[in-house]
DRENNU-868246 format. One line per field, with one value per residue: residue in three letters; chain; x, y, z of N, C-alpha, C in turn. Coordinates in steps of 0.001 Angstrom, whole numbers. Example, Ala and Ser with C-alpha at 12.3 -4.5 7.8 and 13.67 -1.06 7.14 Angstrom:
% residues 2
res <- c(Ala  Ser) $
chain <- c(A  A) $
n_px <- c(13190  12850) $
n_py <- c(-5690  -2250) $
n_pz <- c(7800  7080) $
ca_px <- c(12300  13670) $
ca_py <- c(-4500  -1060) $
ca_pz <- c(7800  7140) $
c_px <- c(13200  12900) $
c_py <- c(-3300  30) $
c_pz <- c(7800  7870) $
//
This chain:
% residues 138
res <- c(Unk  Unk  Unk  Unk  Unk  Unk  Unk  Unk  Unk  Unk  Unk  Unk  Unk  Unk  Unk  Unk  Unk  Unk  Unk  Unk  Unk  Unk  Unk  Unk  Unk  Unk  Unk  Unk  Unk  Unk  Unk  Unk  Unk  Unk  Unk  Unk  Unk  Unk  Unk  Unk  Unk  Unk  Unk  Unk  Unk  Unk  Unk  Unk  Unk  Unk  Unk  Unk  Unk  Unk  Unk  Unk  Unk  Unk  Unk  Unk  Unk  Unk  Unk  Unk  Unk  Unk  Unk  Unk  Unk  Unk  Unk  Unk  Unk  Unk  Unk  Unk  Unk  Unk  Unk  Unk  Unk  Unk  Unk  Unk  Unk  Unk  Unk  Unk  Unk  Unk  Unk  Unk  Unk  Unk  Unk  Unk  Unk  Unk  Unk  Unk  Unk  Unk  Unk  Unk  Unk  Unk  Unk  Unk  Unk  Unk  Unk  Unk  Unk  Unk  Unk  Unk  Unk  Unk  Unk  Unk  Unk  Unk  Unk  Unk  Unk  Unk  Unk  Unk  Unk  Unk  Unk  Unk  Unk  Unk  Unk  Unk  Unk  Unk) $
chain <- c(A  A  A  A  A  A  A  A  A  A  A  A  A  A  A  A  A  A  A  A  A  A  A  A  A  A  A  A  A  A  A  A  A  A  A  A  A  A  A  A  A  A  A  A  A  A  A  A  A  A  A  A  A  A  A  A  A  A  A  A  A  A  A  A  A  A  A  A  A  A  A  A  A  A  A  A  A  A  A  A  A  A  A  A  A  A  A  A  A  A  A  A  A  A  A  A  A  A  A  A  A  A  A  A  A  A  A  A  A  A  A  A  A  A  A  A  A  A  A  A  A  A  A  A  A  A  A  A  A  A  A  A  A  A  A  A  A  A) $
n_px <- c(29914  31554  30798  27437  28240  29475  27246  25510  26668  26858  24346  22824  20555  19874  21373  19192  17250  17740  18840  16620  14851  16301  16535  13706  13280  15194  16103  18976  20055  20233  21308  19901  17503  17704  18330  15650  13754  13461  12937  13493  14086  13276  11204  8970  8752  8019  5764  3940  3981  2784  -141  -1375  -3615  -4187  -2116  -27  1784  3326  4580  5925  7524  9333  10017  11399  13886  14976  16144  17878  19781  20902  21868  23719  25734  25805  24798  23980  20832  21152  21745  19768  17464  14443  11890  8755  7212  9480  11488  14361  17519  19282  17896  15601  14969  13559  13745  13824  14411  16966  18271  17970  18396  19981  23499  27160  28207  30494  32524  33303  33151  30537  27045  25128  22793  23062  25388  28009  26873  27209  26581  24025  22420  23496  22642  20050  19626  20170  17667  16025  16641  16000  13502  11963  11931  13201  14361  17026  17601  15093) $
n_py <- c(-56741  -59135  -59516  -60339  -62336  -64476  -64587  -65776  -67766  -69209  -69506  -69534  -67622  -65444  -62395  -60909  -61086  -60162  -57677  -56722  -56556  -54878  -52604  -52037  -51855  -49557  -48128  -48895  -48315  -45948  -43266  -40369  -41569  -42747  -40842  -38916  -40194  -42363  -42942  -42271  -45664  -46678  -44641  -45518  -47881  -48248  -46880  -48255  -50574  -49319  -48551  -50383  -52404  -54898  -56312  -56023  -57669  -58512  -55920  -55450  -57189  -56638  -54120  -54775  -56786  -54749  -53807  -55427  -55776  -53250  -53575  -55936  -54492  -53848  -52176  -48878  -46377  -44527  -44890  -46247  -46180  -46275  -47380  -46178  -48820  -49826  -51421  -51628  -50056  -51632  -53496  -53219  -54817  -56068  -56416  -58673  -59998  -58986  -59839  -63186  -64259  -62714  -62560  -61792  -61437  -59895  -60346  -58738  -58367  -57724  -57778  -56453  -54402  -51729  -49349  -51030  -53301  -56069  -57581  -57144  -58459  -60710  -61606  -61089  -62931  -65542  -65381  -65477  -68538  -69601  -69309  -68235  -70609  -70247  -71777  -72526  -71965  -71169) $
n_pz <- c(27717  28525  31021  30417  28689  30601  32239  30682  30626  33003  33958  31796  31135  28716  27585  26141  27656  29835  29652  28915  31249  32874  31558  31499  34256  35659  33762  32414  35130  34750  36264  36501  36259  38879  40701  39947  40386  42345  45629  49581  51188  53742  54853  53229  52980  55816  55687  54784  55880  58211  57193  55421  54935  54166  53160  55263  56792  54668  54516  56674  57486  54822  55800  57696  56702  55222  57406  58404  56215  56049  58725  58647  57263  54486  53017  53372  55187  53900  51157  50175  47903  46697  44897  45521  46507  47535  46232  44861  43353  40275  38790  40604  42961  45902  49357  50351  48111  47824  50570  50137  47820  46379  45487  46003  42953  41871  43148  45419  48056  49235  49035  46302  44845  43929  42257  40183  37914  38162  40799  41114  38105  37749  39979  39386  37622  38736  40473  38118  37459  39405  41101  39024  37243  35095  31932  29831  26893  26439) $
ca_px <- c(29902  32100  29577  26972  28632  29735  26273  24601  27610  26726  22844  22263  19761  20324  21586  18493  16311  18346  18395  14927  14477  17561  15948  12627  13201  15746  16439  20080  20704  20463  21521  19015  16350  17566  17608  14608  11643  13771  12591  13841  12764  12579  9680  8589  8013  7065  4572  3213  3779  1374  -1417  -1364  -3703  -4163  -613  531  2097  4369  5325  6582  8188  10289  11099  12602  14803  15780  17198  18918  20409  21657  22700  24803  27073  25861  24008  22978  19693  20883  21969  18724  16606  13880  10175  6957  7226  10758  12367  15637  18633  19416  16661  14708  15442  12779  15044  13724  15179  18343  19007  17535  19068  21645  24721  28365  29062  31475  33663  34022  32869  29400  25865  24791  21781  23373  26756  28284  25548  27098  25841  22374  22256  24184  21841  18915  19590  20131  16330  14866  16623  15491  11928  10819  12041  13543  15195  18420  16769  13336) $
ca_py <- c(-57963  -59915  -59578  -61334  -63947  -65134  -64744  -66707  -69571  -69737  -69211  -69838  -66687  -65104  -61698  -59743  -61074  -59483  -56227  -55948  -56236  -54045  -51268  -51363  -51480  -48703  -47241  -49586  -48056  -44427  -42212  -39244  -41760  -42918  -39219  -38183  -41623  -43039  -42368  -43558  -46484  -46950  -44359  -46106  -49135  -47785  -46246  -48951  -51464  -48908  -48469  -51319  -53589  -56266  -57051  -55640  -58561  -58602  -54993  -55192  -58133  -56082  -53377  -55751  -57143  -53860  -52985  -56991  -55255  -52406  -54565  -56780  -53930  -54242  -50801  -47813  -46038  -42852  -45367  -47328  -45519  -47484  -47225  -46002  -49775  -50606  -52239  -50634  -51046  -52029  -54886  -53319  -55889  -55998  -56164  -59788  -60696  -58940  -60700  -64209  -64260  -61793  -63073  -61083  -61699  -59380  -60773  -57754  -59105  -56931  -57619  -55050  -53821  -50475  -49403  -52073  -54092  -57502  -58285  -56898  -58694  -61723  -62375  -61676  -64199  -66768  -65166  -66185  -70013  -70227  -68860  -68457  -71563  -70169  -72672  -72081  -71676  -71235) $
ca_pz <- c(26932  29303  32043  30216  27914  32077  33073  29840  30827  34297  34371  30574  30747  27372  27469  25989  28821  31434  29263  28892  32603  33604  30970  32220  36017  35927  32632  32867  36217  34350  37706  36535  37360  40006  41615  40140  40383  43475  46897  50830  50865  54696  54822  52300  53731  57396  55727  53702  56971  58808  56489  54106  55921  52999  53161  56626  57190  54138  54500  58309  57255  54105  56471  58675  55708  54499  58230  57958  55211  56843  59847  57885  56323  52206  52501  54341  54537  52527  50263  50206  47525  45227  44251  46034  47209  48557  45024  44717  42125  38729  38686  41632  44239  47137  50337  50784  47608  47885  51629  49964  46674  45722  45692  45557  41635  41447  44352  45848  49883  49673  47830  46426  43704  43154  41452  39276  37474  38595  41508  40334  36871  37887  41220  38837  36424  39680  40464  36873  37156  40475  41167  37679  36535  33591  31289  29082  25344  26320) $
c_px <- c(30389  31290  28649  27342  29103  28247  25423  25410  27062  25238  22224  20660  20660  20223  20481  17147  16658  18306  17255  14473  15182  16667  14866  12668  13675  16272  18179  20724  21005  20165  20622  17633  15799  17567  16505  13405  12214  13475  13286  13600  12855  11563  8813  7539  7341  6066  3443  2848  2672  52  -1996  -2495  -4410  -2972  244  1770  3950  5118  5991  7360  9767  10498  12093  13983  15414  16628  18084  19873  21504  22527  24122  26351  26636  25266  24143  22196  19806  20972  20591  17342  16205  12518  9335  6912  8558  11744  13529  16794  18465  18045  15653  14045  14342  13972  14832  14302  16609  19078  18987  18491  19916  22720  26417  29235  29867  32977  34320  33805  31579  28844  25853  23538  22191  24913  26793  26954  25755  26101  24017  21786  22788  23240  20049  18467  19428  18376  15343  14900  16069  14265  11560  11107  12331  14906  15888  17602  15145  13173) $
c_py <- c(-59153  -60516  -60667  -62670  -64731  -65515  -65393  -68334  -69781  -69843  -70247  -68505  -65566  -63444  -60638  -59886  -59916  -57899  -55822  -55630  -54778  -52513  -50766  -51039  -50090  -48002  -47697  -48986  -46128  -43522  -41081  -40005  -42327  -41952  -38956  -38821  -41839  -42208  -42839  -44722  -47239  -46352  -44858  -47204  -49344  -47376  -47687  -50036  -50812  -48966  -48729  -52337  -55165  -57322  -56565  -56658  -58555  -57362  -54510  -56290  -57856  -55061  -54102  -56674  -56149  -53250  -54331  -56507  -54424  -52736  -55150  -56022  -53590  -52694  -49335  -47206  -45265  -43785  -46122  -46376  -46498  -46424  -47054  -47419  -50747  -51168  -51323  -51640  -51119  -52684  -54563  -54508  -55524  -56454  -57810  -60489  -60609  -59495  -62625  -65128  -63831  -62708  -61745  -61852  -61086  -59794  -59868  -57888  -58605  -57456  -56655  -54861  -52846  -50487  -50321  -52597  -55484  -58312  -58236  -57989  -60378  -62871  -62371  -62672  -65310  -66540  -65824  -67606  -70310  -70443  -68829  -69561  -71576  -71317  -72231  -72607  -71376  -69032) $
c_pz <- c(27761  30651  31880  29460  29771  32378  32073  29888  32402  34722  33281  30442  29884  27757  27464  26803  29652  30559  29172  30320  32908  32729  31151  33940  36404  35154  32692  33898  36093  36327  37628  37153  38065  40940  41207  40260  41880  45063  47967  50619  52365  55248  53888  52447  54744  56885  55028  54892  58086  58369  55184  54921  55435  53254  54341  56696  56128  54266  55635  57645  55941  54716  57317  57608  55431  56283  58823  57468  55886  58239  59704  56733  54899  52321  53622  54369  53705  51172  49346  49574  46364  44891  45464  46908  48184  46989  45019  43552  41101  38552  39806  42202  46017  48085  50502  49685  47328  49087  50985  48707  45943  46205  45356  43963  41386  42287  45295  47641  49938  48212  47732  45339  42988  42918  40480  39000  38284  39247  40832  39232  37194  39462  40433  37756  37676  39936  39571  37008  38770  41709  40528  37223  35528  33048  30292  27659  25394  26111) $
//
């Protein structure tokens, strides 16, 4: 409760947005399925950056974010499990939007997507007001 009444004062994205996302992306972060849908997700992406050749471009470009990631401390690969396409986390966070846009809402020194919701829920509300253009009552 505390979580979002913060994150509908500081965003103004209304609570049962962010639940509808958070429940479809990841079942609210339900851990069964994140072991049993979630995959690597740096074969993931190597594979998709080899023999994608529509979007080559973008998928060499999100492996190289997701090992930013890993560079920078916030993760490690065992840690680094999403979708068939790289999304990982509460809000399945492409690696380009968790280096771009996540932010540490919880204050703890590390982004993050997984564990706590904060960061997750709190960097995807900054996501809706600031790529979707979502407006506070709309």
């Amino acid at each position: 409760e505390a979580l979002f009444a913060r994150i509908e004062k500081d965003f103004g994205v209304e609570r049962g947005t962010l639940l509808a996302l958070w429940g479809v992306e990841s079942a609210f972060g339900d851990p069964l399925v994140q072991q049993n849908h979630m995959r690597p997700v740096f074969p993931a992406l190597a594979a998709l950056a080899w023999n994608e050749p529509r979007r080559k471009a973008y998928w060499e470009t999100e492996l190289t974010n997701a090992l930013k990631i890993v560079d920078r401390g916030w993760s490690t690969p065992e840690e680094m499990r999403g979708s068939w396409a790289g999304a990982m986390g509460h809000t399945q966070w492409m690696p380009e939007v968790w280096l771009n846009v996540g932010f540490d809402y919880d204050g703890d020194g590390k982004i993050s997507p997984f564990g706590k919701p904060d960061d997750a829920l709190g960097s995807t509300a900054r996501y809706l007001v600031n790529r979707g253009k979502y407006h506070r009552g709309e």
